[in-house]
Backbone bond lengths (Angstrom), bond angles and torsions (degrees), N, CA, C in turn:
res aa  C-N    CA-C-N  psi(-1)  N-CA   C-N-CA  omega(-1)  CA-C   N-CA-C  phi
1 X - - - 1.464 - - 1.526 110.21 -
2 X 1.341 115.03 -26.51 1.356 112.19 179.14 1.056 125.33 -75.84
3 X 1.401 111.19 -57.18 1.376 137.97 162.98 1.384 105.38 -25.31
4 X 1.566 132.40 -45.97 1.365 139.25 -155.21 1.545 97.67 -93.30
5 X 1.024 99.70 -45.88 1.608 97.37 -173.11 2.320 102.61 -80.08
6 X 1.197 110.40 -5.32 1.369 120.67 176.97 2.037 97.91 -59.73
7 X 1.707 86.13 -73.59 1.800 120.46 168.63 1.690 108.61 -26.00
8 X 1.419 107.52 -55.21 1.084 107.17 -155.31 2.059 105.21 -85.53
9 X 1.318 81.18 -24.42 1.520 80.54 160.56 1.160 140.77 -45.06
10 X 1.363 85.55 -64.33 1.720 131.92 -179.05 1.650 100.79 -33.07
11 X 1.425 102.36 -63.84 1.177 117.46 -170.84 1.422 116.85 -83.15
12 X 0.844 132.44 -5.57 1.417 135.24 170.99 1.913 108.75 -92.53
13 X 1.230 110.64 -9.24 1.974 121.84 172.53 1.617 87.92 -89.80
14 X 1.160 117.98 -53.04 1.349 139.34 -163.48 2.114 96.24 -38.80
15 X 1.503 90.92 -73.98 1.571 91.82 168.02 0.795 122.22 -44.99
16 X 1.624 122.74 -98.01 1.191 128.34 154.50 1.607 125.18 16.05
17 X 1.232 103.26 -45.56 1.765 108.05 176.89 1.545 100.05 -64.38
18 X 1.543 98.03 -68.97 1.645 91.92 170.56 0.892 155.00 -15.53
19 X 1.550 93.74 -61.22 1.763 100.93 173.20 0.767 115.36 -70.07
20 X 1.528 136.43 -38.77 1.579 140.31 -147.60 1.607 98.35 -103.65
21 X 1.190 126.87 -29.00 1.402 119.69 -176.98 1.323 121.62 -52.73
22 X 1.312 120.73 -54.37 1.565 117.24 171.92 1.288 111.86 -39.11
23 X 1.649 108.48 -52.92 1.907 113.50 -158.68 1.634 92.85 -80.63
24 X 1.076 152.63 -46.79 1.523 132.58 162.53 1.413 131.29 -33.33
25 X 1.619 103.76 -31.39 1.387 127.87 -168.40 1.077 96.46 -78.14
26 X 1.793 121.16 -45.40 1.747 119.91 -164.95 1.559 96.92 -88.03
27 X 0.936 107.15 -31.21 1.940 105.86 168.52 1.636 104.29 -38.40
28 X 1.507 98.50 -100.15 1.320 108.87 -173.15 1.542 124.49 -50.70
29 X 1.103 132.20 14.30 1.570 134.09 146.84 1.384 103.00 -84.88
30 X 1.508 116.79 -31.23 1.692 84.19 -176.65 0.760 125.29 -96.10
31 X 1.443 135.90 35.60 1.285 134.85 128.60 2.192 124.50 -98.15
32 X 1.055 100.81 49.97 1.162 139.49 162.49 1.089 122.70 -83.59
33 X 1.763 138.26 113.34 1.105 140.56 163.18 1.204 137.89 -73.15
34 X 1.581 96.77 -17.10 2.021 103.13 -169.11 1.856 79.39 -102.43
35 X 1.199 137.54 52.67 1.527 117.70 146.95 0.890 110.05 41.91
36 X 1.451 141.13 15.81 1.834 115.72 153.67 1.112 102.67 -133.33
37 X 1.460 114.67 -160.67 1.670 120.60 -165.31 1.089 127.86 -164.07
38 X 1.976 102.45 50.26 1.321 140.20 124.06 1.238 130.63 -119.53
39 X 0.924 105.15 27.96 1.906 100.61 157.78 1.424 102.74 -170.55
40 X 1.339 105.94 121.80 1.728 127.30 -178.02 1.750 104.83 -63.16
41 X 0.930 141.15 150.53 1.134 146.87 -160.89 1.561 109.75 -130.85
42 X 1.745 94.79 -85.84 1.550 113.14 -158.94 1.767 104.28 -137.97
43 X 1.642 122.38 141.06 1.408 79.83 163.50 1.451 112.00 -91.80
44 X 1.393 95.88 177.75 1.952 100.67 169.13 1.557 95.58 178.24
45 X 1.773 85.90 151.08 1.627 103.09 160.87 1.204 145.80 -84.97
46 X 1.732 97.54 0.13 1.301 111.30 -179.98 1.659 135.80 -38.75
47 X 1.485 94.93 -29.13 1.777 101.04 179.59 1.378 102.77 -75.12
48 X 1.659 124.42 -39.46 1.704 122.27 -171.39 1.801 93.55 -71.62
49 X 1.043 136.21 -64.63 1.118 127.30 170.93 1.403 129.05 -41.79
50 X 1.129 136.88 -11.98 1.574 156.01 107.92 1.491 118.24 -29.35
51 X 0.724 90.64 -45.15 1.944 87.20 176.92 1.095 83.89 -81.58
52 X 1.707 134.94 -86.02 1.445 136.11 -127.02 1.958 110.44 -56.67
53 X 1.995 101.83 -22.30 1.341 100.60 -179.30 1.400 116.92 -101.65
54 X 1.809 120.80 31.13 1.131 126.22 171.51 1.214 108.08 -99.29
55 X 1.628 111.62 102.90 1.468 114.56 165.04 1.749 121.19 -29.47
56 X 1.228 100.91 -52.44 1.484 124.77 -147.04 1.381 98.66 -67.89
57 X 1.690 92.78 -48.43 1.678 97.47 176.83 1.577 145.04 -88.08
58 X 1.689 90.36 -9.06 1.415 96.98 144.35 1.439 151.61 -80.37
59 X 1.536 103.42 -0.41 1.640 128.49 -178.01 1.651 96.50 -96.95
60 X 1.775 109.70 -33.90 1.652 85.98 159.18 1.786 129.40 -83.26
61 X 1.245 79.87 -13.37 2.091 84.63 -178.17 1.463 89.24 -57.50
62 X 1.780 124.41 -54.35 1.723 118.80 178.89 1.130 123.44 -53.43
63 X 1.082 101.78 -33.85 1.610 102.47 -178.86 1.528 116.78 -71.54
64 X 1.463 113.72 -48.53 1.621 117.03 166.57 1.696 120.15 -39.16
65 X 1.518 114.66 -54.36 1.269 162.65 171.99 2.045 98.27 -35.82
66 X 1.389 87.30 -76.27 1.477 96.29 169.38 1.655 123.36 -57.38
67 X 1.260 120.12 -65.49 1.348 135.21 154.19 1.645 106.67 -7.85
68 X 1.381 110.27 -67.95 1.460 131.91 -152.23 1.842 92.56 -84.93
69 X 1.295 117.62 -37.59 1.873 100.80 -176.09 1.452 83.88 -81.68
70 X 1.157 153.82 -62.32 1.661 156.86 -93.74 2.067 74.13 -108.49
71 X 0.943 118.25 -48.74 1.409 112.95 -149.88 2.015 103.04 -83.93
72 X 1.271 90.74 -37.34 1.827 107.40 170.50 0.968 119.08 -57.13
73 X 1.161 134.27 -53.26 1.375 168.47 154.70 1.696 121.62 -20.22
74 X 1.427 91.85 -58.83 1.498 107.04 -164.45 1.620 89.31 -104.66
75 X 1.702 132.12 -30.01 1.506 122.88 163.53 1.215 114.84 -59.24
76 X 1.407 121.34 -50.62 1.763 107.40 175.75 1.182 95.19 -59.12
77 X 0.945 141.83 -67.62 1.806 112.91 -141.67 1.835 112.85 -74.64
78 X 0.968 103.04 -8.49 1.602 117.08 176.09 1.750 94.79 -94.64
79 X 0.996 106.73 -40.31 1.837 101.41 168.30 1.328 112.17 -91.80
80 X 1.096 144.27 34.95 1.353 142.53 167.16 1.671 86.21 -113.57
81 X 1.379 118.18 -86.33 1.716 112.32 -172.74 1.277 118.42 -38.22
82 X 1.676 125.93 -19.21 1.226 130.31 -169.69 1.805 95.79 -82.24
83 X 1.319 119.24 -43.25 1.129 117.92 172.72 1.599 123.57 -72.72
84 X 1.114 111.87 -23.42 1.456 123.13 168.34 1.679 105.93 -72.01
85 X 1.146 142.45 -44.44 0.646 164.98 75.50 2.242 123.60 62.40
86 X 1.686 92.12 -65.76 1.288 112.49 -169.47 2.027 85.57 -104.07
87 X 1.097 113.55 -22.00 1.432 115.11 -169.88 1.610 98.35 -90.14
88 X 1.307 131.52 -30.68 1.860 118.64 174.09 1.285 121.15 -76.38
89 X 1.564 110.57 -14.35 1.414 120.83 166.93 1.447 116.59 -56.51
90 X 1.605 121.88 131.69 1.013 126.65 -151.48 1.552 93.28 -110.18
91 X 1.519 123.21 -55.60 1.377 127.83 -163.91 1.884 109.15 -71.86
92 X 1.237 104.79 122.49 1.587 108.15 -169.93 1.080 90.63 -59.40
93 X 1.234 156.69 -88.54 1.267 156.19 -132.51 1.886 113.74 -53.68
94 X 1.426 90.98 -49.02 1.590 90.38 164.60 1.456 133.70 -59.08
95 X 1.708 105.98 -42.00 1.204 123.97 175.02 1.657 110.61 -63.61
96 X 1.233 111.22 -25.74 1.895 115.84 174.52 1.576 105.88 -95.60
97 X 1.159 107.70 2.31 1.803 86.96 175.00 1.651 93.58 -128.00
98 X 1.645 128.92 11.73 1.275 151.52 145.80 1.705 105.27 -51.15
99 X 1.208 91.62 -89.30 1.934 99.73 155.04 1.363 140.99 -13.33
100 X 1.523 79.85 -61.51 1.979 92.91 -164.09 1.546 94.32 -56.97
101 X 1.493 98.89 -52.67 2.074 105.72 -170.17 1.414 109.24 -44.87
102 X 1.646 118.13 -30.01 1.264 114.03 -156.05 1.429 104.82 -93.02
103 X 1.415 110.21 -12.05 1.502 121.23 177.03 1.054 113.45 -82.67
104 X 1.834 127.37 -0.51 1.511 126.46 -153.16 1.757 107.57 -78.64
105 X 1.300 90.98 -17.89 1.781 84.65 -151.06 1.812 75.06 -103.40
106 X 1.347 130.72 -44.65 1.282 117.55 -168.20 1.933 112.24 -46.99
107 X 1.322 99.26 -13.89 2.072 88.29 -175.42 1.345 92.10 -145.15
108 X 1.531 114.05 25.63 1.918 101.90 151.87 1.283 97.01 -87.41
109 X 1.232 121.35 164.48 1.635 144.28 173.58 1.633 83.82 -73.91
110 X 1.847 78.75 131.42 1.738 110.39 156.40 1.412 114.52 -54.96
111 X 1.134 141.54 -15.79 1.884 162.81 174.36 1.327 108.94 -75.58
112 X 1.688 101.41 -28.75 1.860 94.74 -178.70 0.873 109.40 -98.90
113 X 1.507 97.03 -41.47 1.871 100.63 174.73 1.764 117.53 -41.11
114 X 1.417 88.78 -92.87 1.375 87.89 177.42 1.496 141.41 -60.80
115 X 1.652 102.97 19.20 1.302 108.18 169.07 1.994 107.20 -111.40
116 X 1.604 91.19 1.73 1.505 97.79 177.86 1.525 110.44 -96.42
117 X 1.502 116.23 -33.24 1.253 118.50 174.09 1.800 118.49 -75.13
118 X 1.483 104.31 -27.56 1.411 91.71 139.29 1.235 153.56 26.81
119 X 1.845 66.97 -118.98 1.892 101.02 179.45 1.524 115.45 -67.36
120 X 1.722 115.65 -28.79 1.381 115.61 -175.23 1.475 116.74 -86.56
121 X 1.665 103.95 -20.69 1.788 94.84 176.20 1.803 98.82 -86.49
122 X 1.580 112.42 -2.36 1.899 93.24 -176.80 1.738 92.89 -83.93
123 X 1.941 119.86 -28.49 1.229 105.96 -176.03 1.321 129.40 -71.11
124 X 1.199 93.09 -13.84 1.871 106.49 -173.13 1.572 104.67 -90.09
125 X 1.276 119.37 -18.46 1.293 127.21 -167.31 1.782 114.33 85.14
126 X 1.087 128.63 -5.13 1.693 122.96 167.20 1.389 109.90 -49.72
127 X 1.698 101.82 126.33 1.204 98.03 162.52 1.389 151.46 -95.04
128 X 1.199 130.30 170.84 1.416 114.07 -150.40 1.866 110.24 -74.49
129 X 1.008 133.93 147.09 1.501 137.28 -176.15 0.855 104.28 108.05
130 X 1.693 122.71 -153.20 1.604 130.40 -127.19 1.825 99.28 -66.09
131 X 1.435 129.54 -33.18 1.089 106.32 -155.10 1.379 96.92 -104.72
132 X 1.731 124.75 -1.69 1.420 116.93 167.48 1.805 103.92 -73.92
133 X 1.111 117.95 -48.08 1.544 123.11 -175.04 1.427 109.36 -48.27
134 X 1.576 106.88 -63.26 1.245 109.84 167.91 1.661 140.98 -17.46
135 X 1.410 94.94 -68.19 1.526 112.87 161.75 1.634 116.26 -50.50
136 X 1.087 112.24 -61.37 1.323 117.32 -163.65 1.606 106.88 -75.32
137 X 1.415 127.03 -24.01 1.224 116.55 158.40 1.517 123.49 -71.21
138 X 1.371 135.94 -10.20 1.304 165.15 130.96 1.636 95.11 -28.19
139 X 1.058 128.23 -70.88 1.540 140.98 -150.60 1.230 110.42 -67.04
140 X 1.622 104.08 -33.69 1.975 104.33 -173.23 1.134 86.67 -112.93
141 X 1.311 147.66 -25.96 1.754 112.76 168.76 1.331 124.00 -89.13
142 X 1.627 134.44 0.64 1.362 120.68 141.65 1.528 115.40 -26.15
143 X 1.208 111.46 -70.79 1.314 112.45 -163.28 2.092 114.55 -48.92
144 X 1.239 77.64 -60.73 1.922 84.06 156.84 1.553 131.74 -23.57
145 X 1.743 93.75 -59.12 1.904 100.75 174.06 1.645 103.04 -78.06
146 X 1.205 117.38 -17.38 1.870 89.43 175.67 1.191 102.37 -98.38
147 X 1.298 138.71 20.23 1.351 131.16 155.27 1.504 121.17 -90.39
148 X 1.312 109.96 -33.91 1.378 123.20 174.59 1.114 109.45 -92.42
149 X 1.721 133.37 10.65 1.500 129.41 171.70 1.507 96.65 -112.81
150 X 1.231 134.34 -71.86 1.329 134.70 158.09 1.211 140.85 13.32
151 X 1.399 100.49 -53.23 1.989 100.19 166.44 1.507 108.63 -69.73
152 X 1.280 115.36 -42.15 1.290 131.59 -151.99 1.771 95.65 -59.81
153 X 1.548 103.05 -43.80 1.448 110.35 -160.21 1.599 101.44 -85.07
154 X 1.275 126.15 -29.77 1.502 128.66 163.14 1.795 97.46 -75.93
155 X 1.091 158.21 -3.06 0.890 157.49 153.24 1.662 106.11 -62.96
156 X 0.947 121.58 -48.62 1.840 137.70 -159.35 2.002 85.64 -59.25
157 X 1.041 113.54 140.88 1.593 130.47 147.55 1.480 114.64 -62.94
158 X 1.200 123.32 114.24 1.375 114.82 -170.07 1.794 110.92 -82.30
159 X 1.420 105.44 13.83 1.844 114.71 -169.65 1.563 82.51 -83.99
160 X 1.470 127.25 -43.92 1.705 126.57 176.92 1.317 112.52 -42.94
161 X 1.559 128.51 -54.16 1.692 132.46 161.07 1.816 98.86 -38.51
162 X 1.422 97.70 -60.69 1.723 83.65 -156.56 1.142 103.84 -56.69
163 X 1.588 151.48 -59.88 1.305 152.52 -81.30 1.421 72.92 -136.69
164 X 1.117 135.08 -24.27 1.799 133.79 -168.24 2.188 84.08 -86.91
165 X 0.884 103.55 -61.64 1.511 109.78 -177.96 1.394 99.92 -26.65
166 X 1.733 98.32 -101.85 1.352 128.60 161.22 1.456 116.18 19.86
167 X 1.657 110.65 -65.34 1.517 120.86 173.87 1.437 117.59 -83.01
168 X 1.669 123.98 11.01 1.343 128.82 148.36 1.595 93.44 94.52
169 X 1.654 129.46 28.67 0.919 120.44 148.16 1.515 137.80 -58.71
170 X 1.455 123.64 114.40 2.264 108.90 -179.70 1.443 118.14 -48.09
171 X 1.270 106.84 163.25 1.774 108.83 177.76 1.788 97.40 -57.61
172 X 0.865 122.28 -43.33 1.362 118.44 175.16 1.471 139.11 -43.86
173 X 2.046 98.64 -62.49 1.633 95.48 136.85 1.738 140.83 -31.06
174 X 1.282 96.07 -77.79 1.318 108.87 -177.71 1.899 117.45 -47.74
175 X 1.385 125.12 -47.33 1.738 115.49 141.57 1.471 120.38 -25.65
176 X 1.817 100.80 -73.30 1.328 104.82 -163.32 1.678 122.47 -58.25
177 X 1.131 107.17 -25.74 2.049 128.72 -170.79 1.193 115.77 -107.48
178 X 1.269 138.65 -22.39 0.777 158.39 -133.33 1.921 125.83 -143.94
179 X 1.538 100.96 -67.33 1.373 88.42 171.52 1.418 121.24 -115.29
180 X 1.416 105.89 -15.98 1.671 112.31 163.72 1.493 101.33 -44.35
181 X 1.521 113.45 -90.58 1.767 107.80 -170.76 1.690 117.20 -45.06
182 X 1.305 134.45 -39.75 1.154 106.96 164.39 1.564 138.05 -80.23
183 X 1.262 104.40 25.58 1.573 124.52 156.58 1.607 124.09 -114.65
184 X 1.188 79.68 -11.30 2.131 99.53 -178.73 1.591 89.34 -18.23
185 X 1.976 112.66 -76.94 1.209 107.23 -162.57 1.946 130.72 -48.49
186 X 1.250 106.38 -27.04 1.280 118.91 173.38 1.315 112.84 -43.29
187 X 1.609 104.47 -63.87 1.646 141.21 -160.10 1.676 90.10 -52.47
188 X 1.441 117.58 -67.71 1.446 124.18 -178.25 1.696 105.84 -54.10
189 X 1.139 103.10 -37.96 1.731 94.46 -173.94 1.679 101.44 -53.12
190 X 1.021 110.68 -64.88 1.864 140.48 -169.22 1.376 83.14 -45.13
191 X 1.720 121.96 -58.99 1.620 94.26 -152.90 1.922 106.78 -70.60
192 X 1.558 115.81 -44.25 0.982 136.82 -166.46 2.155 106.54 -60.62
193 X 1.601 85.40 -23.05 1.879 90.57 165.84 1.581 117.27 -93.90
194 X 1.175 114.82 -16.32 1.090 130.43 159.55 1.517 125.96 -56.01
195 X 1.425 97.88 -77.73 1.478 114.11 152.95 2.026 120.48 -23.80
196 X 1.349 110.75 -60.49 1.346 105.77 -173.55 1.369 102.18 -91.20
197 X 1.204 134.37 15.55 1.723 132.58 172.07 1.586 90.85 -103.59
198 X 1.013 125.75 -5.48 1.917 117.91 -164.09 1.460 85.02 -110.40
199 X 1.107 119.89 -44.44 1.864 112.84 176.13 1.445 133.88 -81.75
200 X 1.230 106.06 -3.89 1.954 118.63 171.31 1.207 97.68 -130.06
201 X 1.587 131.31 11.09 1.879 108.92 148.36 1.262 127.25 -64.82
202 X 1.625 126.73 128.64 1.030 114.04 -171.81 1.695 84.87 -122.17
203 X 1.116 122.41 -39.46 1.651 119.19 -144.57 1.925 96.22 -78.96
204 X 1.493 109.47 -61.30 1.695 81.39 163.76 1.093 158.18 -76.56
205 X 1.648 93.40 -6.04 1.590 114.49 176.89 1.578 103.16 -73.97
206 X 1.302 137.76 -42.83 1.632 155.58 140.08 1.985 101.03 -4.22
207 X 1.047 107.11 -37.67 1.486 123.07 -171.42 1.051 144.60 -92.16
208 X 1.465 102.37 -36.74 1.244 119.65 171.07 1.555 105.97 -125.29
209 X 1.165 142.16 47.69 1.380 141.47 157.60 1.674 97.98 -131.02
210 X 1.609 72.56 147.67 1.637 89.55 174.08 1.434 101.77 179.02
211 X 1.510 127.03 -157.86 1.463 137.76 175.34 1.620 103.05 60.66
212 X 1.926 115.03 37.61 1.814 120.71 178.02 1.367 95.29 81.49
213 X 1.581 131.76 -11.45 1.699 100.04 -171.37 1.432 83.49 -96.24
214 X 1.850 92.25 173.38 1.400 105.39 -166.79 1.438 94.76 -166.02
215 X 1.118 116.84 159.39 1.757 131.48 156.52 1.474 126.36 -111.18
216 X 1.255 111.54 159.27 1.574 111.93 175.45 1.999 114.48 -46.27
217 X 0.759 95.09 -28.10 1.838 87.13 -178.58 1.283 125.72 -102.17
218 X 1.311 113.32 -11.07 1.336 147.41 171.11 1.651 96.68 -68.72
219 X 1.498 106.55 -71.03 1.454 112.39 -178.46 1.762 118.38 -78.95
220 X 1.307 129.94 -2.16 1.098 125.33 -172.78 1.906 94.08 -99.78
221 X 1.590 114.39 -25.12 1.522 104.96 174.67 1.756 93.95 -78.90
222 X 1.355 141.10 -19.93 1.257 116.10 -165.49 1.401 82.69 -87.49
223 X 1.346 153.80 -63.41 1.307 148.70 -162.70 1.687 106.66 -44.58
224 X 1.248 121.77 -37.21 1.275 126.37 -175.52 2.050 114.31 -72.57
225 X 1.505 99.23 -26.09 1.438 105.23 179.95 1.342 117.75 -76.60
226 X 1.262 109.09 -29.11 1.535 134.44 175.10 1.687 120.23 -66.28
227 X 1.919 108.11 -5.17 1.439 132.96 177.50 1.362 104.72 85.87
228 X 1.348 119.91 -179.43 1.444 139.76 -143.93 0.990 108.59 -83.73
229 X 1.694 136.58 95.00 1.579 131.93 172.50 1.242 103.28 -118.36
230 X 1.264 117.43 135.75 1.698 148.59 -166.00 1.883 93.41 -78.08
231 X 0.633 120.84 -6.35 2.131 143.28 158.35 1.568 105.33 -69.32
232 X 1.040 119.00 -60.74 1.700 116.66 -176.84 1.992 95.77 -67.01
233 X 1.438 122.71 -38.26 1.526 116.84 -176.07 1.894 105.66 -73.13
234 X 1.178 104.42 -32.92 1.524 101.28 173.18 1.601 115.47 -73.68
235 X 1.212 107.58 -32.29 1.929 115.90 171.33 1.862 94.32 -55.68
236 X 1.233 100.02 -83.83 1.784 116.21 -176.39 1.207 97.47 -3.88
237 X 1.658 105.38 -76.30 1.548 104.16 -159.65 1.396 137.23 -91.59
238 X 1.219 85.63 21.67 2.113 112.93 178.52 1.617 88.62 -107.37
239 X 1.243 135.27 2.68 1.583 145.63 175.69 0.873 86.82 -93.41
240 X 1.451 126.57 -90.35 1.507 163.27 -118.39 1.957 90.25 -92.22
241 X 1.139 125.27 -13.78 1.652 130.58 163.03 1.324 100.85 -93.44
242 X 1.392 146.84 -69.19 1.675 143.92 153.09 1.565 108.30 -17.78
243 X 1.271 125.68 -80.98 1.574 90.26 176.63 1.393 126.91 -68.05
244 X 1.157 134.75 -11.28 1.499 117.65 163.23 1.228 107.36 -50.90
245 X 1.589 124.86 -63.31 1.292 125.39 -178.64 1.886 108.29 -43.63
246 X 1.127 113.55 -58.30 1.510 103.05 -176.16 1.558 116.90 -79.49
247 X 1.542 122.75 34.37 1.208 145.06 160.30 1.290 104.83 -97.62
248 X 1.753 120.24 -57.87 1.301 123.91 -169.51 1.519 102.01 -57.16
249 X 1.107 118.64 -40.97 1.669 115.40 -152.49 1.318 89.93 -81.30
250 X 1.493 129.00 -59.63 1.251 108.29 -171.74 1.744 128.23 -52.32
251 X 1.138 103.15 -4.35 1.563 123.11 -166.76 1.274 89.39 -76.31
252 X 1.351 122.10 -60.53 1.585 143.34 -176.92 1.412 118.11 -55.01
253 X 0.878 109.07 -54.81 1.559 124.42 157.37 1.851 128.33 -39.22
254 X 1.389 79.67 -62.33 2.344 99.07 164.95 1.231 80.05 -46.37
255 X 1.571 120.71 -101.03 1.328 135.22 -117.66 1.802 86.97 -72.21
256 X 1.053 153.70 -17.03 1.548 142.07 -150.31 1.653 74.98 -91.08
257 X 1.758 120.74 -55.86 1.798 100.65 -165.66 1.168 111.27 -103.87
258 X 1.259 118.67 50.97 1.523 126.62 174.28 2.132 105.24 -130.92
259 X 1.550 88.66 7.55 1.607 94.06 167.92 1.155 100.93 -44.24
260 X 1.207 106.34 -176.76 1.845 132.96 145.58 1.089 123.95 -91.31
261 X 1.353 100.50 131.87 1.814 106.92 -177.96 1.174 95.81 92.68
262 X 1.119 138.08 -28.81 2.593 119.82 165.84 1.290 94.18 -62.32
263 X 1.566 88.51 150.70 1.452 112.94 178.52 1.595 116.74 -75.67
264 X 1.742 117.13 -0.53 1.076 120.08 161.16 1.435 125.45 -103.09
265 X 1.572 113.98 -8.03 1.351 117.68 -175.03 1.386 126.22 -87.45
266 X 1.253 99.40 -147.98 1.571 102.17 165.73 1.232 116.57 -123.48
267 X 1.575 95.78 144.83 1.815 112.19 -157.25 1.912 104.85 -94.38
């Protein structure tokens, strides 16, 4: 038993090394003075202070920023009814080919996608930038919030519907009091997965922007084509500090309605 749990250790640093090694690696060069990233020099902040005095590139950090609440935002709540929605459906068969559609875009290639949204904002006439991006970051995280609302709501005891009834609560009540807060945690999952799929899209956002707007990943691959500046490692990890932070909170968030005694937690 020890031995196994020794192994299993082992291998769980083992990953872990993996993943994290590059992004430590691009960390600690950027605070590097000799500009490259094999041989440590000096420290300095000069590259974050380089970013922080790029006009240009702080109107895209807003723009990403914006993109990413505006698109989270307005997908949960269009993925909350969608899951409310796929959950009153009674006939299994409907309710699985409800699904399947909603799963379409989660495991098509980012290449089709955004080479499909495209073609439909050049047919419709939308033009390219903030309000083509917009949408289409909207489009692939729907699917996201009814996955992360969904268990929650097949999770729910449906005696809570009745007993909310029962005492002559409206369909309206009974949503609003009733099954909203004991999905609260879902709702936050969805928006907060939402949220970090709207800020590390690169391949459809690549696609449908244009007319000068741009996003952080959009512009950190054009900065990267342009060769190796210790500026794209100081961007990274002023990112790569933002989602930690929007890791912590959501952490804070779980555990605050997963007390005891909420109508979403555990009793």
């Amino acid at each position: 038993m020890n031995r196994k749990w020794k192994v299993s250790n082992i291998y769980l640093i083992i990953v872990f090394f993996i993943l994290y090694a590059p992004i430590f690696y691009l960390i600690y060069y950027s605070f590097n003075s000799g500009g490259k990233m094999h041989h440590f020099e000096n420290f300095t902040l000069d590259w974050y202070k380089e970013v922080l005095q790029d006009v240009r590139l702080l109107i895209i950090v807003l723009n990403t920023i914006v993109i990413a609440l505006l698109s989270a935002a307005i997908s949960t709540i269009i993925g909350v009814f969608g899951a409310l929605a796929i959950y009153s459906v009674k006939t299994r068969r409907v309710k699985n080919t409800l699904l399947s559609l909603n799963n379409v875009l989660l495991v098509s290639p980012d290449v089709i996608i955004g080479a499909s949204f495209l073609i439909l904002f050049t047919i419709v006439g939308i033009q390219l930038g903030f309000i083509s991006v917009l949408l289409s970051h909207i489009a692939f995280s729907v699917p996201i919030v009814v996955l992360m609302v969904l268990p929650k709501l097949q999770e729910m005891s449906p005696t809570l519907i009745d007993a909310a009834r029962d005492l002559g609560a409206s369909q309206w009540n009974v949503i609003t009091k009733v099954v909203i807060p004991y999905i609260t945690p879902g709702i936050f999952a969805g928006f907060f997965m939402a949220l970090t799929y709207s800020l590390d899209d690169f391949a459809v956002t690549f696609f449908v922007t244009g007319n000068g707007f741009s996003t952080l990943s959009v512009e950190i691959y054009s900065m990267a084509r342009q060769g190796i500046s210790l500026t794209i490692n100081a961007l990274s990890t002023l990112i790569f500090l933002l989602t930690i932070l929007l890791v912590i909170g959501y952490y804070f968030i779980t555990l605050r309605y997963n007390r005891p005694g909420r109508l979403g937690g555990r009793k």
